[in-house]
PAGUKE-739892 format. One record per atom (N, C-alpha, C, O, CB): x, y, z. Coordinates in steps of 0.001 Angstrom, whole numbers, padded with zeros to 6 digits, always signed. Glycine has a CB too. Layout:
XYZ ...
# end
This chain:
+008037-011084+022666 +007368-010710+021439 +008413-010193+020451 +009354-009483+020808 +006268-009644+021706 +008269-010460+019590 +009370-010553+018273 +008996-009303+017511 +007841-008960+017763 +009198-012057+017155 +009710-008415+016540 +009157-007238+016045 +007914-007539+015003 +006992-006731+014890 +010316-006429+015377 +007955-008545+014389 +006842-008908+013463 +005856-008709+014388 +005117-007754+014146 +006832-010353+012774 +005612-009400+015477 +004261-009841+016167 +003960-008720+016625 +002739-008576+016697 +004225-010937+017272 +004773-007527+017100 +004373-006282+017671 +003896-005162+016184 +003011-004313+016281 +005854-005675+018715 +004357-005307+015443 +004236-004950+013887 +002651-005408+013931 +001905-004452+014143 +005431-005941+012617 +002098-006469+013798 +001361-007222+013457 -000117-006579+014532 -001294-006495+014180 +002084-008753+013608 +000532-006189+015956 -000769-005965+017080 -000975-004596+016878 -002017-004066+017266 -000472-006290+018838 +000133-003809+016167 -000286-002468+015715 -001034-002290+014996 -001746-001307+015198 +000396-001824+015306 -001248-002987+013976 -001959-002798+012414 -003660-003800+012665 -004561-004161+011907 -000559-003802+010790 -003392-003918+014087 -004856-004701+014369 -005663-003537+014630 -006873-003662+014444 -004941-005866+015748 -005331-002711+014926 -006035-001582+015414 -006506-000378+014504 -007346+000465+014818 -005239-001084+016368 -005829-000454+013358 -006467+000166+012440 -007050-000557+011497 -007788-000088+010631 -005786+000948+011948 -006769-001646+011613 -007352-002402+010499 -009151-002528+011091 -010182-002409+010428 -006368-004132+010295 -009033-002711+012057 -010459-002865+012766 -011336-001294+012683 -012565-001255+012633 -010153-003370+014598 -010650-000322+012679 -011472+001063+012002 -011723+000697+011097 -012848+000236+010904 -010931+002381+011729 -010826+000739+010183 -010874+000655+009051 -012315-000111+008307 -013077+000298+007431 -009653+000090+008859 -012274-001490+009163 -013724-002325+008821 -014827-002047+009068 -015741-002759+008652 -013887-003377+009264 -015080-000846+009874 -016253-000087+010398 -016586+000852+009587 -017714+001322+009736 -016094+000494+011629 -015571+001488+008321 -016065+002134+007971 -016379+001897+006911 -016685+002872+006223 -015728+002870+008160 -016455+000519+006275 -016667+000108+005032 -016377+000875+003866 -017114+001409+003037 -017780-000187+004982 -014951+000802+004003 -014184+001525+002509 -013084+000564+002112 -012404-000179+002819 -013338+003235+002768 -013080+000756+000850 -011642-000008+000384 -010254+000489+001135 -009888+001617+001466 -011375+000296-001321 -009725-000612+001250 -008401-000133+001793 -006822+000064+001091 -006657-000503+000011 -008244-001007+002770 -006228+000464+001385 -004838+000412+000266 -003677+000449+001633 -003200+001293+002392 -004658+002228-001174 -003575-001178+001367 -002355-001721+002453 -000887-002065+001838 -000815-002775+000836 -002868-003209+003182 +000069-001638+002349 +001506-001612+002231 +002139-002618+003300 +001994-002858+004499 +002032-000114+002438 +002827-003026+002360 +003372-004358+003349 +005058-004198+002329 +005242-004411+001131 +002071-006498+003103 +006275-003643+003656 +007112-003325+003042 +008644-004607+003874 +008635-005011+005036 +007062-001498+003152 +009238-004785+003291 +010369-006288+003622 +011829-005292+003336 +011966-004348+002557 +010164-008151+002030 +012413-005659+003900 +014196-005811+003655 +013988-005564+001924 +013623-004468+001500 +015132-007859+004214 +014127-006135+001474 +013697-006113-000502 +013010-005518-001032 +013399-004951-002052 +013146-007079-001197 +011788-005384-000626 +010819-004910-001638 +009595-004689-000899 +009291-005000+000253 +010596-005900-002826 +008955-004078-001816 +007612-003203-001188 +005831-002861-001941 +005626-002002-002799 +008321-001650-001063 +005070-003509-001517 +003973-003895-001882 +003192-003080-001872 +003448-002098-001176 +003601-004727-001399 +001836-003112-002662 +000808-002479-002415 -000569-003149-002707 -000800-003767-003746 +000980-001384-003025 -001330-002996-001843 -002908-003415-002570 -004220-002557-001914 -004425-001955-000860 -003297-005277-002230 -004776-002770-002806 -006036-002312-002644 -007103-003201-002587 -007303-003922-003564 -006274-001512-003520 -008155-003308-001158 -008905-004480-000975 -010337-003952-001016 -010807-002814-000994 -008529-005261+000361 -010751-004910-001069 -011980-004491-001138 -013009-004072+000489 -012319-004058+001508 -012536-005688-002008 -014161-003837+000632 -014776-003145+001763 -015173-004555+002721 -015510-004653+003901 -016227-002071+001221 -015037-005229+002011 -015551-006566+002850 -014274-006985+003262 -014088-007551+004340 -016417-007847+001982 -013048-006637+002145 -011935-007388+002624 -011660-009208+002296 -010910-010041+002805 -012102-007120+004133 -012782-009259+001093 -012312-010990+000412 -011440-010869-000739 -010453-011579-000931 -013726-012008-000265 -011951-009703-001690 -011069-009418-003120 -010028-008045-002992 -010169-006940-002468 -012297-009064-004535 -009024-008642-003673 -007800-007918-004059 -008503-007081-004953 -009159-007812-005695 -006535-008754-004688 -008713-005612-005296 -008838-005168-006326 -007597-004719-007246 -007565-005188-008384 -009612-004346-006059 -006794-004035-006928 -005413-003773-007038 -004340-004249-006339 -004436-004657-005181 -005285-002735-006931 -003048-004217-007136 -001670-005438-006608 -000544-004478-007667 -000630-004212-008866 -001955-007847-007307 +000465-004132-006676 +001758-003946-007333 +002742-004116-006301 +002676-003694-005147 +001914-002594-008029 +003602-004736-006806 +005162-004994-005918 +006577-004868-006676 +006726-005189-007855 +005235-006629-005331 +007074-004619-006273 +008332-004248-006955 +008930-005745-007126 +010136-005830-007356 +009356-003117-006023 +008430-006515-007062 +008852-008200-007715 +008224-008495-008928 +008228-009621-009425 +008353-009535-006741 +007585-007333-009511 +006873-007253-011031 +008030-006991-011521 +008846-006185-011075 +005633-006123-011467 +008153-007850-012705 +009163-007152-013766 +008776-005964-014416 +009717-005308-014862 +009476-008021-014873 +007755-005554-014574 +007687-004494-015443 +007595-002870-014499 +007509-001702-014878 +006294-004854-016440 +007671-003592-012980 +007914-002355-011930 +009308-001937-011876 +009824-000842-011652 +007515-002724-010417 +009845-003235-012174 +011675-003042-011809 +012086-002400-012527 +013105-001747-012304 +012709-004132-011852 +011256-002354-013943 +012361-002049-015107 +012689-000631-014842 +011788-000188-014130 +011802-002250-016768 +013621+000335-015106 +014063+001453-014855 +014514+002047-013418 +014853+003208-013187 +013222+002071-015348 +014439+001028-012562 +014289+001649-011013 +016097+000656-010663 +016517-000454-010991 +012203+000876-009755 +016584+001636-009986 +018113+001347-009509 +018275+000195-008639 +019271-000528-008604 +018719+002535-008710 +017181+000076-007914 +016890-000731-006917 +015398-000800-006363 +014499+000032-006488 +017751-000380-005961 +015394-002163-005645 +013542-002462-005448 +013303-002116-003962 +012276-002469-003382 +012918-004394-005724 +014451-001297-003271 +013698-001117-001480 +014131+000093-001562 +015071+000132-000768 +014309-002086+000158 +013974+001445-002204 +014118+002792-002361 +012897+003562-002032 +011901+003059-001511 +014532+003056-003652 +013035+004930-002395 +011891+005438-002153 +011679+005573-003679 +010485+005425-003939 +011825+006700-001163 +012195+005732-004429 +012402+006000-006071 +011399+004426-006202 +010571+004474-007112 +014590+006028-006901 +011419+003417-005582 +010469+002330-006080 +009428+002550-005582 +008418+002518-006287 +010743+001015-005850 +009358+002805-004391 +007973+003220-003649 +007259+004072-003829 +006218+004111-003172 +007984+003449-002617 +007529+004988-004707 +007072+006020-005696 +006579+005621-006684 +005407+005929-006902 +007902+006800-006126 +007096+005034-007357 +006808+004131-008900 +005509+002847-008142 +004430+002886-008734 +008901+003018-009716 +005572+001974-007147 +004322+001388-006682 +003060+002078-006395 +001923+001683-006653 +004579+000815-005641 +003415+003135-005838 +002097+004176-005069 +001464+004691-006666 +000254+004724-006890 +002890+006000-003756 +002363+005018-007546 +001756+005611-008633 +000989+004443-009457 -000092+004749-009961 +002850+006386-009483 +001481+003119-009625 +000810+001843-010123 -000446+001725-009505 -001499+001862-010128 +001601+000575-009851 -000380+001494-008387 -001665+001330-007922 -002402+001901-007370 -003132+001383-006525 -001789+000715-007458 -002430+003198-007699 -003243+004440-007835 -004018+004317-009495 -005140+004678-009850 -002074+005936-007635 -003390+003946-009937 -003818+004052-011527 -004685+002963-011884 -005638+003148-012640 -002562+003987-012562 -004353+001572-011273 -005059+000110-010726 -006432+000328-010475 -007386-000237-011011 -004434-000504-009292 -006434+001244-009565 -007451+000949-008692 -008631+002106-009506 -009745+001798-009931 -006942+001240-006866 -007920+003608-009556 -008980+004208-010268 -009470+003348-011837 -010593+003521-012311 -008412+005781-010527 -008572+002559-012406 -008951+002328-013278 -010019+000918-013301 -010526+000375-014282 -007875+002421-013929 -010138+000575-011873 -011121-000610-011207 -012312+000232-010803 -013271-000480-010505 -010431-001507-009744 -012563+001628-010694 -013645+002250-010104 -013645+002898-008582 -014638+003466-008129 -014589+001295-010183 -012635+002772-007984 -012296+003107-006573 -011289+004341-006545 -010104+004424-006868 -011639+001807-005833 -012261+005333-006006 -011662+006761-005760 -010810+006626-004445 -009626+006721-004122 -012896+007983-005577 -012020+006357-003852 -011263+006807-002315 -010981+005667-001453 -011795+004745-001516 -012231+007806-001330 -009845+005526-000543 -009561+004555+000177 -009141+004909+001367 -008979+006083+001701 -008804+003834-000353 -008939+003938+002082 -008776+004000+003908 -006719+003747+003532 -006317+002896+002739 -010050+001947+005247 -005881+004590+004228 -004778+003770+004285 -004295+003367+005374 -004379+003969+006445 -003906+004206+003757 -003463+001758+005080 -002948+001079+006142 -001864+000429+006121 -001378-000444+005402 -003652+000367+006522 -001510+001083+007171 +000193+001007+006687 +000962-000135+007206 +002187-000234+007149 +001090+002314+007232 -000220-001376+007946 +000535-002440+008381 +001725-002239+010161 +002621-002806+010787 +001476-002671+006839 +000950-001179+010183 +002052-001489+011643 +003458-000708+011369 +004207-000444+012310 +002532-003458+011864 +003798-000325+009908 +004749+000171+009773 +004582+002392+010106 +003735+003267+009924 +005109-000577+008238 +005995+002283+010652 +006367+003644+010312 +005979+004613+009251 +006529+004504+008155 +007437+003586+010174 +004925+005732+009485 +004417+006443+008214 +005973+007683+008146 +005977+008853+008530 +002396+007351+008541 +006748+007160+007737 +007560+007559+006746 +008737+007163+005839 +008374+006116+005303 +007825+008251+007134 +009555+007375+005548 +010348+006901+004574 +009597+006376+002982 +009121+007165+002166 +011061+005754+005330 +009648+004883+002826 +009016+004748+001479 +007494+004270+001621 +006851+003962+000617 +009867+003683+000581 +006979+004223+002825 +005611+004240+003627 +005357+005398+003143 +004709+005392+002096 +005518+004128+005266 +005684+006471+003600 +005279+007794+003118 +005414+007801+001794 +004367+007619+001174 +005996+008893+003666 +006409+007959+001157 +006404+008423-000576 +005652+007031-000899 +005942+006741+000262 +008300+008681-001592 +005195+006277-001213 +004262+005224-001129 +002835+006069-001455 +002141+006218-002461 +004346+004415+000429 +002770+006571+000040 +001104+007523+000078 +000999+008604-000934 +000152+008906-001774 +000799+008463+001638 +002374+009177-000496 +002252+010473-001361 +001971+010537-002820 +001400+011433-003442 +003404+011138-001272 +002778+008762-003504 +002748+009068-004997 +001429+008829-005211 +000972+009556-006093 +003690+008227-005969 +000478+007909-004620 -000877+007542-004290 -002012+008588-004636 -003042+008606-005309 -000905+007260-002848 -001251+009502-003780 -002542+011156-003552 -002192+011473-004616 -003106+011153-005376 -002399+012677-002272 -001069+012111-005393 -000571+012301-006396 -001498+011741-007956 -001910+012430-008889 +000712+011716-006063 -001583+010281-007737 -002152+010053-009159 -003701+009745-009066 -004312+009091-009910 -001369+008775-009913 -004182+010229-008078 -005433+010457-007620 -006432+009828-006667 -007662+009813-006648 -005899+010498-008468 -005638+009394-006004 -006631+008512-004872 -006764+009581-003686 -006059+010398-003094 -005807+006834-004183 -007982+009136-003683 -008468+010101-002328 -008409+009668-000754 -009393+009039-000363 -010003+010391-002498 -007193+009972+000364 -007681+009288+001768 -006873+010156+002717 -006944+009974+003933 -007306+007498+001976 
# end
């Protein structure tokens, strides 16, 4: 088993709470490069919110796109996304990844610009 696929059997397991409790979710999916965010919906068909540091207008001012200084600047985007779509509160899922480094400041800038989880 390859680290993706073990990555992948971790995040099965919360993702499956997660669907029980019928809430939007706000999933991070972070690469060598760059680092994502979205916010899905309770059913899990629609994207409500989307930011990645492969936006030009995320990059602009940021030193680099796999920092925590970017992952800060994403968590705060789509915190602002999503309240501004109607969605307070969300489930987070961190994909199997490590809750810290830019996983963490990710969440934190998140709680920060007002999402509730």
């Amino acid at each position: 088993m390859n680290k993706n696929a073990s990555r992948l059997r971790r995040a099965q397991t919360t993702r499956s709470r997660i669907r029980k409790q019928q809430v939007a979710r706000l999933t991070v999916h972070r690469s060598n490069q760059h680092i994502s965010a979205q916010v899905i919906n309770p059913a899990g068909d629609r994207v409500i919110a989307a930011v990645s540091t492969q936006q030009a207008a995320v990059r602009e001012g940021l030193k680099g796109t796999k920092n925590i200084q970017a992952a800060i600047e994403v968590g705060k985007r789509v915190a602002e996304q999503a309240l501004a779509a109607g969605v307070e509160s969300v489930a987070f899922d961190r994909s199997g990844f490590r809750y810290h480094g830019c996983v963490k400041a990710l969440a934190d800038a998140a709680r920060e610009a007002g999402l509730k989880f």
